[in-house]
C-alpha positions in Angstrom: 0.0 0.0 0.0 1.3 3.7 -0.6 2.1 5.5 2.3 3.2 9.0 2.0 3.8 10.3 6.5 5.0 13.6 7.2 6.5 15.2 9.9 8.2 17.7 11.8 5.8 20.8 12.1 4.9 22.5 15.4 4.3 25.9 16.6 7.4 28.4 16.4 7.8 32.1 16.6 8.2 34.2 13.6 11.5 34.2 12.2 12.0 30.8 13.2 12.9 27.5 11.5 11.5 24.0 11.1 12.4 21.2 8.9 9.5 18.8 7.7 9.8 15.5 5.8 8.1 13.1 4.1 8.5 9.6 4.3 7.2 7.3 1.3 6.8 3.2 1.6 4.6 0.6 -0.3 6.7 1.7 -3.4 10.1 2.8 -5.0 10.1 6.8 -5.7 12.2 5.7 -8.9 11.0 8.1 -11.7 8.9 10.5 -9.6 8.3 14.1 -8.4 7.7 14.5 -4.5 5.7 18.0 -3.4 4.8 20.1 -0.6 1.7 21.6 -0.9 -0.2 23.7 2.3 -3.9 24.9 3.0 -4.9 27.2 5.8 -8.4 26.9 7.3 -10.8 28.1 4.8 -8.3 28.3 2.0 -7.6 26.3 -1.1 -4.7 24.2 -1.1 -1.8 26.3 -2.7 1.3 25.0 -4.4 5.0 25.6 -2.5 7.4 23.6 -3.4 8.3 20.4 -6.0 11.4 18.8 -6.7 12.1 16.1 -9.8 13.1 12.8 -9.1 17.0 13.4 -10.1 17.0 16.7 -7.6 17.9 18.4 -10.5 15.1 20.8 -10.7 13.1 22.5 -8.4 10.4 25.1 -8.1 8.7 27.2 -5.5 6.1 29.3 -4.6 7.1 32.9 -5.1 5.5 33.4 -1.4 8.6 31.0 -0.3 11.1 31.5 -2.7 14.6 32.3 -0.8 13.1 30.9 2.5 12.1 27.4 1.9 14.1 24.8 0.5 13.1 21.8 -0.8 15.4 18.1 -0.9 14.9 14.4 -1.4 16.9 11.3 -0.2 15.9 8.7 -2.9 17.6 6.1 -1.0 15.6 6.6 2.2 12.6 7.8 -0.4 12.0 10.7 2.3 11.7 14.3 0.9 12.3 16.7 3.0 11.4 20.6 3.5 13.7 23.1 5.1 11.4 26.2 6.3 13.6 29.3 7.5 12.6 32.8 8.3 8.9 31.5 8.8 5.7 33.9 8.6 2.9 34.0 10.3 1.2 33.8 7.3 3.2 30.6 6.5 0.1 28.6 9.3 -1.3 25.8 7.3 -1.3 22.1 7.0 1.7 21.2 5.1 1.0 17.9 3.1 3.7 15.9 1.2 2.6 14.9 -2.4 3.9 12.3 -5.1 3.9 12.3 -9.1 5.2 10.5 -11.5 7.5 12.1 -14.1 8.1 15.9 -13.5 6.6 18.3 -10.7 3.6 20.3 -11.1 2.2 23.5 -9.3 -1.6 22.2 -9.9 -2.5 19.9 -6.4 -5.1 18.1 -8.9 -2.2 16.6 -10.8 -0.5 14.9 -7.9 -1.4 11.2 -7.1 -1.1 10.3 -3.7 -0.8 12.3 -0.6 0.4 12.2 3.0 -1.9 13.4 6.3 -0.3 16.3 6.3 1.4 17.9 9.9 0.4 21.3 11.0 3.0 24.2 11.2 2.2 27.3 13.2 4.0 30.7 13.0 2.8 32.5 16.3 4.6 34.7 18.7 
């Protein structure tokens, strides 16, 4: 069975850091993208980060962009997302996503989905 479980959020102050990741089992990564993806109470899920399945391409939210970095272990198939200089604005469920070939900023296009772990930015 696929299995996508995050981890690693929390509550920190703004400014802060947190490092989330995303552990996959059921099935090899081989050949596909891994994602993060968030959505705040009452909001659509948005698009923040993807990275290929060589590491060799990423892309990210322009909201995150210079903050956030995105990274995969293919040999432990765990992604893993690196959250500096959080924002309060940055509260949301962060969900780890998986698709095959390339990455994509459209949520509808990814297959299968972790639980997601909630991150809070709050002084």
């Amino acid at each position: 069975q696929v299995r996508l479980v995050e981890s690693g959020g929390g509550l920190v102050q703004p400014g802060g850091s947190l490092r989330l990741s995303c552990e996959a089992s059921g099935f090899t990564l081989e050949g596909y993208a891994m994602g993060w993806f968030r959505q705040a109470p009452g909001k659509e899920r948005q698009f923040v980060a993807h990275i290929t399945w060589s590491g060799s391409s990423t892309d990210y939210a322009d909201s995150v962009k210079g903050r956030f970095t995105i990274s995969r272990d293919n040999a432990k198939n765990t992604a893993y997302l690196q959250m500096n200089s959080l924002k309060p604005e940055d509260t949301a469920v962060y969900y780890c996503a998986v698709r095959r070939a390339g990455g994509d900023r459209n949520p509808n296009r990814w297959g299968y989905w972790g639980q997601g772990t909630q991150v809070t930015v709050s002084s």
